[in-house]
Biopython code that builds the backbone (N, CA, C, O; Angstrom):
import numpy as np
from Bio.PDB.StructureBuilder import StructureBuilder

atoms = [
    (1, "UNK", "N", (-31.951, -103.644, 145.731)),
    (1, "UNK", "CA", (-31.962, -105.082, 145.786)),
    (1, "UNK", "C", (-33.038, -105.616, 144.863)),
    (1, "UNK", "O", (-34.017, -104.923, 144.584)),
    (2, "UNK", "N", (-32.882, -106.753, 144.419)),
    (2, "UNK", "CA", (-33.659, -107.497, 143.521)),
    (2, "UNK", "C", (-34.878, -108.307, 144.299)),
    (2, "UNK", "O", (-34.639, -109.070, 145.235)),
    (3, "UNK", "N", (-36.362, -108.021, 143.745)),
    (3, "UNK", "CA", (-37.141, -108.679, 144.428)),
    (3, "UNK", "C", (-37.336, -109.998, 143.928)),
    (3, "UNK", "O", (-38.346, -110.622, 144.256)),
    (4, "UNK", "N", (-36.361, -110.559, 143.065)),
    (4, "UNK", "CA", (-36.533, -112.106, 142.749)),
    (4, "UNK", "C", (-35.704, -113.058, 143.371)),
    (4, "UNK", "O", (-34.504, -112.896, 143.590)),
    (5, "UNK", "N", (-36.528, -114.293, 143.716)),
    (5, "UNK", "CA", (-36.096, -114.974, 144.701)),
    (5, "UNK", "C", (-34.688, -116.132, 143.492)),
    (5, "UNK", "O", (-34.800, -116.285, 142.276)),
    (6, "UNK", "N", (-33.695, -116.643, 144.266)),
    (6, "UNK", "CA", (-32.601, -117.113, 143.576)),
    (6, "UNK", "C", (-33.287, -118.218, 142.830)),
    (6, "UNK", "O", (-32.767, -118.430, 141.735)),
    (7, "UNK", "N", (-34.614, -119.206, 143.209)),
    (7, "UNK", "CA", (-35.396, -119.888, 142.165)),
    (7, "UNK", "C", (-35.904, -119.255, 140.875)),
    (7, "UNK", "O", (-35.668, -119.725, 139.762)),
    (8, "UNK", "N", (-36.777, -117.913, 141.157)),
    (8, "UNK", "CA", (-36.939, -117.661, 139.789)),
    (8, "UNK", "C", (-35.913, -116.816, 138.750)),
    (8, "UNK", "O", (-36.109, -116.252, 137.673)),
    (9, "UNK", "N", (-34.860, -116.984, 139.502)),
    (9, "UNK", "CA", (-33.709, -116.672, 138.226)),
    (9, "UNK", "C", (-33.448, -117.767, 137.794)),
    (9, "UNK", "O", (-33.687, -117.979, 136.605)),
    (10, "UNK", "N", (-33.067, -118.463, 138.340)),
    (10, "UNK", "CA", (-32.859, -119.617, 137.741)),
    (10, "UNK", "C", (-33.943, -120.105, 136.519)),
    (10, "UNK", "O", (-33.552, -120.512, 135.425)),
    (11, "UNK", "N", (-35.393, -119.989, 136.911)),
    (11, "UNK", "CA", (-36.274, -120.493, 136.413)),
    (11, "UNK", "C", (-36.106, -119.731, 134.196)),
    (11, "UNK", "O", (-36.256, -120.138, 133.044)),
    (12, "UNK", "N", (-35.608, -118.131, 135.188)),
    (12, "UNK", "CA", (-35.609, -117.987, 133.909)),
    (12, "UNK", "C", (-34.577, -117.625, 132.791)),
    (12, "UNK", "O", (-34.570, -117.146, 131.657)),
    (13, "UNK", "N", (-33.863, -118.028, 133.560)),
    (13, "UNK", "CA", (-32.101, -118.565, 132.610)),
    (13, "UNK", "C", (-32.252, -119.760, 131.946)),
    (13, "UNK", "O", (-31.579, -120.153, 130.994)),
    (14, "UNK", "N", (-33.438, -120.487, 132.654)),
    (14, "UNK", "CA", (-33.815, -121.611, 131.604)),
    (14, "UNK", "C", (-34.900, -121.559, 130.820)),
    (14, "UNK", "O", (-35.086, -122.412, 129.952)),
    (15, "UNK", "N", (-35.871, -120.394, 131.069)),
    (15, "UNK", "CA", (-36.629, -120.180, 129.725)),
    (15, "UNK", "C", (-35.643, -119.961, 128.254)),
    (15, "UNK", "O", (-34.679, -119.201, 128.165)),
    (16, "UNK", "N", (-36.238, -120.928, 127.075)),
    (16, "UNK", "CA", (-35.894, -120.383, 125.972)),
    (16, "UNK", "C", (-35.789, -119.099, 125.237)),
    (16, "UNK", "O", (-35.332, -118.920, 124.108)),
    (17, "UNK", "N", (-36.177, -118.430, 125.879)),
    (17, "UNK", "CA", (-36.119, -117.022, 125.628)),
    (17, "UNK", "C", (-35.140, -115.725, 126.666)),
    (17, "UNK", "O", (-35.154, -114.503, 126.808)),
    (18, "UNK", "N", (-34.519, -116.676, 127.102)),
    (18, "UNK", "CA", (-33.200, -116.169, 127.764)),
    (18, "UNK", "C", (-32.060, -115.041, 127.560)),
    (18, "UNK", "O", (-31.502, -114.843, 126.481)),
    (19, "UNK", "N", (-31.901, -114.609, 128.285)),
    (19, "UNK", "CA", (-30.713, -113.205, 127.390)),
    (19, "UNK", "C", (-29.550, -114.526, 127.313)),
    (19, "UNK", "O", (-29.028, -114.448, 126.200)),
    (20, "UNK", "N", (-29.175, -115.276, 127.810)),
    (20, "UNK", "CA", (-27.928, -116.334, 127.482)),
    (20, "UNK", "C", (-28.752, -116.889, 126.210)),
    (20, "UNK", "O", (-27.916, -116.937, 125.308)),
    (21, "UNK", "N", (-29.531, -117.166, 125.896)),
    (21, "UNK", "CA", (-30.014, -117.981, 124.610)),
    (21, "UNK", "C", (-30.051, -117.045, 123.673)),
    (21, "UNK", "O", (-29.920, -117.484, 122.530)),
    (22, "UNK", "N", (-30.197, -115.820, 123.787)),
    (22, "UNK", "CA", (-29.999, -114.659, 123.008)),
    (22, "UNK", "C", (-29.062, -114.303, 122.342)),
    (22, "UNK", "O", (-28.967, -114.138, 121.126)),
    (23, "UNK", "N", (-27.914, -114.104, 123.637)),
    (23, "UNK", "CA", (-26.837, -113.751, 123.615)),
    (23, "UNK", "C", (-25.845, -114.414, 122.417)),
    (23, "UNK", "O", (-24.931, -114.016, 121.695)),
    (24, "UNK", "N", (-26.725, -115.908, 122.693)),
    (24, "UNK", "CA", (-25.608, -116.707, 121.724)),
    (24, "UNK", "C", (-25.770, -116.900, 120.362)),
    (24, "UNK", "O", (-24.995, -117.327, 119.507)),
    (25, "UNK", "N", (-27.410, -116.341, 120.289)),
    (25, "UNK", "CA", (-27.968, -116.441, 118.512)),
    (25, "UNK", "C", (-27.289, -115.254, 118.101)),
    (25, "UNK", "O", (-26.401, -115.420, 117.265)),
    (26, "UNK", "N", (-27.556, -113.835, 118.592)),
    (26, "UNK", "CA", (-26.905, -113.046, 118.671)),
    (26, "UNK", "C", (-25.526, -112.702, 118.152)),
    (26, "UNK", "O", (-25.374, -111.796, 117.332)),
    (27, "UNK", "N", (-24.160, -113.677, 118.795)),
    (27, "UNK", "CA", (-23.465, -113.403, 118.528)),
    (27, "UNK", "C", (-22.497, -114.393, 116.900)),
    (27, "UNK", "O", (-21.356, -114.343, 116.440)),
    (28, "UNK", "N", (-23.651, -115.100, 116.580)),
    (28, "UNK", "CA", (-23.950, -116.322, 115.581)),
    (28, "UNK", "C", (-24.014, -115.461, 114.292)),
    (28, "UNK", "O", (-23.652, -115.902, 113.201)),
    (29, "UNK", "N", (-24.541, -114.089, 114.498)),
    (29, "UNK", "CA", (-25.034, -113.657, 113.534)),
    (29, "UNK", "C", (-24.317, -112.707, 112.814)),
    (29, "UNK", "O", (-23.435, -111.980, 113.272)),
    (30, "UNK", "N", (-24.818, -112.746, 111.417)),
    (30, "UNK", "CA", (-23.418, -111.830, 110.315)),
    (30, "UNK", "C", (-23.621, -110.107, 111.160)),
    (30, "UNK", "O", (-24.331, -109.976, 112.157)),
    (31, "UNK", "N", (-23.172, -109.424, 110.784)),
    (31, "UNK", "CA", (-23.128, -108.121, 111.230)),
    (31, "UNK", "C", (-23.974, -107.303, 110.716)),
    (31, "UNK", "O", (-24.368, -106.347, 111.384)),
    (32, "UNK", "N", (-24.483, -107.554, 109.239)),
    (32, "UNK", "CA", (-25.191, -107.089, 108.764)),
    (32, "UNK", "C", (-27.057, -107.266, 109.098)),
    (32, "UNK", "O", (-28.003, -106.793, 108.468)),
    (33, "UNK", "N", (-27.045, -107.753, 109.788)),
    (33, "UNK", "CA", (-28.752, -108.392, 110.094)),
    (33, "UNK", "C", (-28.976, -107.179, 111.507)),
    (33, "UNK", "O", (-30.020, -106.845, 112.067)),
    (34, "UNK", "N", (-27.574, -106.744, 111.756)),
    (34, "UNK", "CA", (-27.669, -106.142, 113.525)),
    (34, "UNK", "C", (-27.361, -104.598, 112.967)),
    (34, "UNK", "O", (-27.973, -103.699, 113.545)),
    (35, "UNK", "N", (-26.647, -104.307, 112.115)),
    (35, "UNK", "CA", (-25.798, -103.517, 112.208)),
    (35, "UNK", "C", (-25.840, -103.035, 110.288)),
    (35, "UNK", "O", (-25.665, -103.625, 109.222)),
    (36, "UNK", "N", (-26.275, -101.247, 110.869)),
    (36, "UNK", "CA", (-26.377, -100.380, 109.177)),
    (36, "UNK", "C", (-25.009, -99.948, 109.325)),
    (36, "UNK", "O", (-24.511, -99.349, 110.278)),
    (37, "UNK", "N", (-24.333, -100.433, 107.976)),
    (37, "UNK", "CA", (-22.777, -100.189, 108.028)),
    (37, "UNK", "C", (-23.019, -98.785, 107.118)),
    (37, "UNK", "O", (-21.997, -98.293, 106.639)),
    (38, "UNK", "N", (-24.331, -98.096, 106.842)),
    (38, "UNK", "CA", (-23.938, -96.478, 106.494)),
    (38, "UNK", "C", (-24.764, -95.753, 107.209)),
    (38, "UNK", "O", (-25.395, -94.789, 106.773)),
    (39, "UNK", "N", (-24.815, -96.348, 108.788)),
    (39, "UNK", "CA", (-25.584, -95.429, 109.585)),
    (39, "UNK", "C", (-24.771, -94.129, 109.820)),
    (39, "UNK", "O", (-25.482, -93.135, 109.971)),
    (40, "UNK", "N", (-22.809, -93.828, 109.911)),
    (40, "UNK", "CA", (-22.586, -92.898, 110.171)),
    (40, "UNK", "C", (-23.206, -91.991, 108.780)),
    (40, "UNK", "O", (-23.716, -90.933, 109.150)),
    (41, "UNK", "N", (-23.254, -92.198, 107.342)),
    (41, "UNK", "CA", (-23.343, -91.321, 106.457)),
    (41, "UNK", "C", (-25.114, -90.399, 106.753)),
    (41, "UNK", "O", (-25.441, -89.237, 106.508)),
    (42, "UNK", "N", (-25.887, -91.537, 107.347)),
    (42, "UNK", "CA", (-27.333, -91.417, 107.386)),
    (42, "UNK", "C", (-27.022, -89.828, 108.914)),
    (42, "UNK", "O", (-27.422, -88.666, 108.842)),
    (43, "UNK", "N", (-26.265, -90.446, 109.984)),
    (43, "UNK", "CA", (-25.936, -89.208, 110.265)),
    (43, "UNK", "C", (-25.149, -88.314, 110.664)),
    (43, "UNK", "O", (-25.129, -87.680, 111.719)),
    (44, "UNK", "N", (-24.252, -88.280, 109.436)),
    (44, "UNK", "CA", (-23.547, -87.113, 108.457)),
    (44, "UNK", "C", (-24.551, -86.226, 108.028)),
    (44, "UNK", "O", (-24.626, -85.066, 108.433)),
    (45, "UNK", "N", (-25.376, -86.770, 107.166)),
    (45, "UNK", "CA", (-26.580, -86.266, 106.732)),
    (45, "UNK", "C", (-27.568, -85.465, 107.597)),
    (45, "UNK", "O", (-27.980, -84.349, 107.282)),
    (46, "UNK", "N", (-27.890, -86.083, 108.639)),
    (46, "UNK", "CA", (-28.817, -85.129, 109.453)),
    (46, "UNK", "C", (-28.201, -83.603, 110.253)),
    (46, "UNK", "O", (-28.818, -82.568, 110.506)),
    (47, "UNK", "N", (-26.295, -84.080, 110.590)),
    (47, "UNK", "CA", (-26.231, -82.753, 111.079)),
    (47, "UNK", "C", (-26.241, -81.783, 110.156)),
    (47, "UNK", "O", (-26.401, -80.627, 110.545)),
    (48, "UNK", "N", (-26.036, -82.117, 108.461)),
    (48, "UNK", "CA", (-25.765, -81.392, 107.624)),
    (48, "UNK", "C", (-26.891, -80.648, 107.860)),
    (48, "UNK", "O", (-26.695, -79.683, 108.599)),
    (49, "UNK", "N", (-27.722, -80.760, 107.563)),
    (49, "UNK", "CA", (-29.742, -80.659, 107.985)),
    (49, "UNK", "C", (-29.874, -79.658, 109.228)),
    (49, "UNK", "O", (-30.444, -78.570, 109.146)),
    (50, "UNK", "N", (-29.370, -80.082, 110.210)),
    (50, "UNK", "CA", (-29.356, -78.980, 111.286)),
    (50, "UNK", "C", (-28.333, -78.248, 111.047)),
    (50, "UNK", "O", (-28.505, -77.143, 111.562)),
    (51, "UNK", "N", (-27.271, -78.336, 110.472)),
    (51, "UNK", "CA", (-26.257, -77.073, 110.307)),
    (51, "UNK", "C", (-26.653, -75.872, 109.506)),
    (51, "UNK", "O", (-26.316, -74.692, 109.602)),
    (52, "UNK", "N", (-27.634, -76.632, 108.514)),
    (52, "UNK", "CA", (-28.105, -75.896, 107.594)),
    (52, "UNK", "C", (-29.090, -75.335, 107.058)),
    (52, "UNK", "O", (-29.306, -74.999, 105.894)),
    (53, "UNK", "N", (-30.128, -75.192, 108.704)),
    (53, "UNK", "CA", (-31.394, -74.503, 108.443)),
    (53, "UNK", "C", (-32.519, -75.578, 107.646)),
    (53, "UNK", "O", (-33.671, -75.276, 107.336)),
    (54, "UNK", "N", (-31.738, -77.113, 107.377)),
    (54, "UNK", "CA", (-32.322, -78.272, 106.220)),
    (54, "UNK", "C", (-32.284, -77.766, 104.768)),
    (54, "UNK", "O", (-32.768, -78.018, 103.664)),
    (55, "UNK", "N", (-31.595, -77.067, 105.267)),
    (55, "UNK", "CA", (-31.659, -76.613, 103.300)),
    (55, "UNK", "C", (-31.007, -78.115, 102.643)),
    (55, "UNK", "O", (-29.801, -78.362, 102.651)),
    (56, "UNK", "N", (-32.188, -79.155, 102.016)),
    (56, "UNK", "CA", (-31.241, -80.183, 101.386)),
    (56, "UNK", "C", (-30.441, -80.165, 100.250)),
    (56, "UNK", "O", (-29.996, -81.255, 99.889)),
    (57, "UNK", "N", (-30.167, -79.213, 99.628)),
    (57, "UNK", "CA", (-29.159, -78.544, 98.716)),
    (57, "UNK", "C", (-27.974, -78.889, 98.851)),
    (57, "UNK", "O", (-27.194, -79.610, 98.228)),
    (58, "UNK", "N", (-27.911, -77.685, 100.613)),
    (58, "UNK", "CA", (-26.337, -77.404, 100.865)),
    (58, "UNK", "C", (-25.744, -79.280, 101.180)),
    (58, "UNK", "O", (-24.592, -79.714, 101.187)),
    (59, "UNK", "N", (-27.138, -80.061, 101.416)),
    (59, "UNK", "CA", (-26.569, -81.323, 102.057)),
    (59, "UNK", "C", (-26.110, -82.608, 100.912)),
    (59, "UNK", "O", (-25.522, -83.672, 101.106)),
    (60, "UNK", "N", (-26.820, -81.800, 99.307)),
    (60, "UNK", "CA", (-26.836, -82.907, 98.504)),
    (60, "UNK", "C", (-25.627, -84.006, 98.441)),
    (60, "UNK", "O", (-25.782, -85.169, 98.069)),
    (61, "UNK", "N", (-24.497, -83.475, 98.836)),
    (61, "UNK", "CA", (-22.962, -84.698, 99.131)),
    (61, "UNK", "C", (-23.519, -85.718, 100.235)),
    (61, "UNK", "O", (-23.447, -86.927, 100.014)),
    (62, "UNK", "N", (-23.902, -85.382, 101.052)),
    (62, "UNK", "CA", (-23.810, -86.192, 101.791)),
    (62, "UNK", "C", (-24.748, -87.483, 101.877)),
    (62, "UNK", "O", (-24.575, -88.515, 102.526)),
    (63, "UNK", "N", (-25.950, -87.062, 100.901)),
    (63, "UNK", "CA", (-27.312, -87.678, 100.716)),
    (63, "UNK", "C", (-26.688, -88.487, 99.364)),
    (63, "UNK", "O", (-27.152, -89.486, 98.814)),
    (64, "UNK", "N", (-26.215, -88.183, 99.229)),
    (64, "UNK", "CA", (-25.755, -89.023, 97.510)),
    (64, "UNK", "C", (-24.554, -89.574, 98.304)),
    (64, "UNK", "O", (-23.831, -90.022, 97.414)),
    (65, "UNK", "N", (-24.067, -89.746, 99.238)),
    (65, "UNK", "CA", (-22.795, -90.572, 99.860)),
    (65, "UNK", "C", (-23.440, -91.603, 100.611)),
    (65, "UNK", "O", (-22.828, -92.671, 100.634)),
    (66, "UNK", "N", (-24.518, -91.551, 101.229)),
    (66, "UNK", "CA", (-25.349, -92.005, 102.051)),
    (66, "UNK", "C", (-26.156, -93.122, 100.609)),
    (66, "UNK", "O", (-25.560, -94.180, 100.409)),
    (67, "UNK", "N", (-27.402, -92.844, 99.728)),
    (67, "UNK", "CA", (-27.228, -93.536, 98.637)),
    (67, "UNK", "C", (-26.234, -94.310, 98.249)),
    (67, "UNK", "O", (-26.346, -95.467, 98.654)),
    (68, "UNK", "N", (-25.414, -94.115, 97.686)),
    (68, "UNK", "CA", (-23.941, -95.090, 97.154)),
    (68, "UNK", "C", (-23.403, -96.048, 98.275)),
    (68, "UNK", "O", (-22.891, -97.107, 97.913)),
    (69, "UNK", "N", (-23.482, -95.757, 99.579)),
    (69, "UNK", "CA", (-23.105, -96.082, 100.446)),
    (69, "UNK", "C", (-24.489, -97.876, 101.045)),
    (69, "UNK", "O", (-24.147, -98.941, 101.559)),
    (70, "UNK", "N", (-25.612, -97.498, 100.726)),
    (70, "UNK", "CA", (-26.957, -98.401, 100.709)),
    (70, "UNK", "C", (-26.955, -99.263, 99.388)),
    (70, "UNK", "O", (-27.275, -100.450, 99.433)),
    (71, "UNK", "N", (-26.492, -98.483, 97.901)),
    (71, "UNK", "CA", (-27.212, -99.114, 97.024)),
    (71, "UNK", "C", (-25.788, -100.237, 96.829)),
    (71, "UNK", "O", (-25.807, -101.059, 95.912)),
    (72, "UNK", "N", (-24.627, -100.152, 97.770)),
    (72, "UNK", "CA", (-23.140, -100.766, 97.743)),
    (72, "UNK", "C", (-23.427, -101.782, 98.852)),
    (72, "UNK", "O", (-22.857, -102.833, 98.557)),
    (73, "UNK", "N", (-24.104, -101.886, 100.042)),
    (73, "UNK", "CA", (-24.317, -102.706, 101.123)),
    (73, "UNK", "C", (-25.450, -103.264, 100.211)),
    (73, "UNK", "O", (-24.963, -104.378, 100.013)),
    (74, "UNK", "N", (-26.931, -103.268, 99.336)),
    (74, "UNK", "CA", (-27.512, -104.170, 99.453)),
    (74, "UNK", "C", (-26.680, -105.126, 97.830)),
    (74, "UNK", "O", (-26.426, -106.284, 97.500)),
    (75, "UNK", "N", (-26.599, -104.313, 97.499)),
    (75, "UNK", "CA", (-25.902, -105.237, 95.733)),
    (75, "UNK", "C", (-24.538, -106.385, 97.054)),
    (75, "UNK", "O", (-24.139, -107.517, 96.779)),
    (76, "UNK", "N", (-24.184, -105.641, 98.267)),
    (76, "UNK", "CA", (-22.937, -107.212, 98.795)),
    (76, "UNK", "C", (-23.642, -108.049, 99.020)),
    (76, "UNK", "O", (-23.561, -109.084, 98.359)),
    (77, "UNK", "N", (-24.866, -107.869, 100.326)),
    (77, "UNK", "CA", (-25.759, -108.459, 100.612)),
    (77, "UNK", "C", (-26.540, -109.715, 99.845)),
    (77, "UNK", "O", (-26.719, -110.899, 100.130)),
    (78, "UNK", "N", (-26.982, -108.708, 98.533)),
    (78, "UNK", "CA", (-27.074, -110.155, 97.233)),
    (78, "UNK", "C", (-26.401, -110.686, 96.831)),
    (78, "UNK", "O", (-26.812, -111.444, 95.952)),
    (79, "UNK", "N", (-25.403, -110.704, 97.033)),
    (79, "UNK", "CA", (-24.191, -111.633, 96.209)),
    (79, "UNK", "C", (-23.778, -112.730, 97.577)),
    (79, "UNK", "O", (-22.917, -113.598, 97.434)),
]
sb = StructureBuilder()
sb.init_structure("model")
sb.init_model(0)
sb.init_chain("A")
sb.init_seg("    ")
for serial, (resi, resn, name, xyz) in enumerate(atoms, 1):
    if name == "N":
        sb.init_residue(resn, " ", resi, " ")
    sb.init_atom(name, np.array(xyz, "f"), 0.0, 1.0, " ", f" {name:<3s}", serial, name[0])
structure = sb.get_structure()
């Protein structure tokens, strides 16, 4: 059970700093400010790393997919 009384929820659903006031800047926002659209390549990359003793060699594809994949999100980003 919750030790807050039904006033101070209330109290703080109306602070400005609210998960509902959050919620709604939140969902206002481009995808890109929340969200690395080459986080799977970033880890692609790391299991390569544990598959492979880290030899970053055997991983160089995936680190240069991961690159192309960043230097392609910030060149959209600027435009």
């Amino acid at each position: 059970m919750s030790s807050t009384s039904p006033n101070q929820q209330s109290s703080e659903q109306d602070h400005p700093n609210s998960w509902s006031n959050t919620e709604r800047r939140f969902a206002n926002k481009s995808a890109s400010e929340y969200y690395d659209p080459c986080q799977d390549f970033a880890d692609r990359s790391m299991k390569c790393m544990k598959r492979n003793n880290f030899d970053r060699e055997m991983c160089y594809d995936y680190f240069q997919a991961y690159r192309d994949c960043k230097k392609q999100w910030v060149r959209h980003s600027l435009s």
